[in-house]
C-alpha positions as CSV (number, residue, x, y, z in Angstrom):
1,X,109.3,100.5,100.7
2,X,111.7,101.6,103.8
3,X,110.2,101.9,106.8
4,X,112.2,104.1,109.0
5,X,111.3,105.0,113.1
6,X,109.9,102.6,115.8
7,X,107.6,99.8,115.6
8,X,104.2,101.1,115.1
9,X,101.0,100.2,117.9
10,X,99.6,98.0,115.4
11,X,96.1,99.3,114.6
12,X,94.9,97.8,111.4
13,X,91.5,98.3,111.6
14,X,89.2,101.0,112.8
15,X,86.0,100.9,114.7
16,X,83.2,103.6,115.6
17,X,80.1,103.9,118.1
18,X,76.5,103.2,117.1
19,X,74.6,104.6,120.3
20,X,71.3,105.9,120.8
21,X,71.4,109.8,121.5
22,X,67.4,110.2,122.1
23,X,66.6,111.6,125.0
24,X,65.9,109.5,127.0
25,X,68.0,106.9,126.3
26,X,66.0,103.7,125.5
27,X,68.8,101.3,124.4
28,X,72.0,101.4,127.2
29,X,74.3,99.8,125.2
30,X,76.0,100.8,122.0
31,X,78.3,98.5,119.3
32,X,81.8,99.3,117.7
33,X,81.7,97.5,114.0
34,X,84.9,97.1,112.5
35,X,84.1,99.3,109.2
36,X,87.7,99.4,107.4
37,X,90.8,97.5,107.5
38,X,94.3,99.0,106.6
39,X,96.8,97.6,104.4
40,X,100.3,99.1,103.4
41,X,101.4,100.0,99.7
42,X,102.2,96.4,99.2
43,X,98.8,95.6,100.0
44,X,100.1,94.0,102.9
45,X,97.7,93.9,106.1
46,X,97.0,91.8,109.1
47,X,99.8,93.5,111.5
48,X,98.3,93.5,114.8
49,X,101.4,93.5,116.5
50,X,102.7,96.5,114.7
51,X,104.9,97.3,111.6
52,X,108.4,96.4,112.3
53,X,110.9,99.5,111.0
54,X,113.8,98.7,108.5
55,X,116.0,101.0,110.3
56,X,115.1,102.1,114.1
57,X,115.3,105.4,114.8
58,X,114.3,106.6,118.6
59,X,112.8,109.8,118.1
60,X,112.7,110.9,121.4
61,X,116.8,110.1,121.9
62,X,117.3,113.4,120.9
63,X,115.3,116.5,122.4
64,X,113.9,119.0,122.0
65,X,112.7,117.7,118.4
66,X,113.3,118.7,115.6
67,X,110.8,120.5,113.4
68,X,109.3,117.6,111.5
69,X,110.9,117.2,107.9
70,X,113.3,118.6,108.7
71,X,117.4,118.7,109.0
72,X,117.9,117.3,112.5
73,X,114.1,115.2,112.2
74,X,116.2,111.5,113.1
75,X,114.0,109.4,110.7
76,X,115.1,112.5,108.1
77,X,118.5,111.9,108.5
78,X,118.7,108.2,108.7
79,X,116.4,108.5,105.1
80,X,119.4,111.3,103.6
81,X,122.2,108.9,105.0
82,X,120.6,105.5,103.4
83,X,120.5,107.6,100.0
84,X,123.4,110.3,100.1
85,X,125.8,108.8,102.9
86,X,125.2,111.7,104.6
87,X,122.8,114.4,106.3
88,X,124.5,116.9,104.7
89,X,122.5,117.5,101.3
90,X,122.5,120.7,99.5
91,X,119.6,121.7,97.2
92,X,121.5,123.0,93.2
93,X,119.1,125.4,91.8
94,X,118.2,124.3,88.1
């Protein structure tokens, strides 16, 4: 696996609210457990600090953006240049 862009926020795990919605309200506090934890393809978790890119690629060093997945998309182009050499691909009809 390439990863290609900026280093990520490093969110690996994900949280939501237990409250009490009655009306009124007889508990003021509510709790966030931690109900999943994210790994990437290589089962590879624990990156709290974020996912380090292979390649960097600054989106943003190039506006207005490109439509994403597409020709022009930076983290596209660097993908097309690490396989082809260039951003220049053609599709052959088969």
């Amino acid at each position: 696996m390439i990863r290609i862009g900026e280093t990520t926020l490093g969110k690996d795990e994900a949280a939501f609210p237990v409250e009490d919605k009655r009306s009124p309200k007889q508990v003021e506090w509510l709790i966030m457990p931690i109900v999943y934890k994210v790994a990437d393809g290589n089962g590879k978790g624990d990156y709290s600090t974020g996912l380090v890119p292979d390649y960097e690629v600054n989106e943003l060093s190039r506006l207005p953006l490109s439509p994403l997945s597409q020709p022009g998309d930076l983290p596209v182009d660097k993908a097309l240049t690490l396989i082809y050499g260039t951003t220049a691909v053609s599709v052959v009809n088969l």
